[in-house]
C-alpha positions as CSV (number, residue, x, y, z in Angstrom):
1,X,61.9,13.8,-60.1
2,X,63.6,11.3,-62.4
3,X,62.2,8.0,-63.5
4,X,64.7,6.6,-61.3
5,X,64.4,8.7,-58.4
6,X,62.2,7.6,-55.2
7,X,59.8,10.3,-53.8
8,X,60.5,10.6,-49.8
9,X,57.0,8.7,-49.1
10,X,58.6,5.8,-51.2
11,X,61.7,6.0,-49.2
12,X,60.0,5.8,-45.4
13,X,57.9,2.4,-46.6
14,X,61.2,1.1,-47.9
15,X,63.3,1.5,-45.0
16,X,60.1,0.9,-42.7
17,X,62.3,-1.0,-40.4
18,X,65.3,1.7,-40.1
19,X,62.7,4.2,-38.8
20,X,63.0,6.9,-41.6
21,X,61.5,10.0,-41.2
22,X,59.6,12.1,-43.5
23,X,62.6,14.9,-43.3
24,X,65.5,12.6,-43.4
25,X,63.6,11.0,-46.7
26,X,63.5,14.4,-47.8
27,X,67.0,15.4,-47.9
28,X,68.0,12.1,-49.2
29,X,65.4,12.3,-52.3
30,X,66.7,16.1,-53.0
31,X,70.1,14.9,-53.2
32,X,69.4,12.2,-55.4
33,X,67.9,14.3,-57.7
34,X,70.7,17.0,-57.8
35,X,73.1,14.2,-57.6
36,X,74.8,14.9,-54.4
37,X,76.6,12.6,-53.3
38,X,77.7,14.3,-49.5
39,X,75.4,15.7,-46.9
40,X,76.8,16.9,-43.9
41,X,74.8,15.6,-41.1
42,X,75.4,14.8,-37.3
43,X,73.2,11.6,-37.5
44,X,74.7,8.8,-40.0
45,X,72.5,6.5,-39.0
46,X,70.1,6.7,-41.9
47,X,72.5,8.4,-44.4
48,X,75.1,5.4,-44.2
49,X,72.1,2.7,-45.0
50,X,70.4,3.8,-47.9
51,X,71.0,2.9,-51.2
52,X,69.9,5.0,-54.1
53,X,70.3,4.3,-57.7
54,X,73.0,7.0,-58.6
55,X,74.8,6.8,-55.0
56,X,76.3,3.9,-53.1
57,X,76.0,5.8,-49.5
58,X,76.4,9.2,-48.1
């Protein structure tokens, strides 16, 4: 991972109060690191709220 880039532990403490998985924190870390900036999911609830540092939302 980048300097920059949160590891999926990192990403479940810091949206503790969203109730962020381990495998939603996943996908979201290996996009940020490949730079996508669109995952196709049924469940926006998590992918609409968090803010990475190359990516305003999914």
């Amino acid at each position: 991972m980048t300097s920059t880039s949160k590891a999926p532990p990192e990403l479940v403490e810091t949206y503790e109060d969203l109730g962020l998985g381990t495998v939603d924190a996943s996908v979201i870390a290996v996009a940020e690191r490949l730079g996508v900036t669109i995952i196709a999911t049924l469940d926006r609830r998590y992918f609409s709220v968090v803010r990475l540092s190359r990516v305003f939302a999914f």
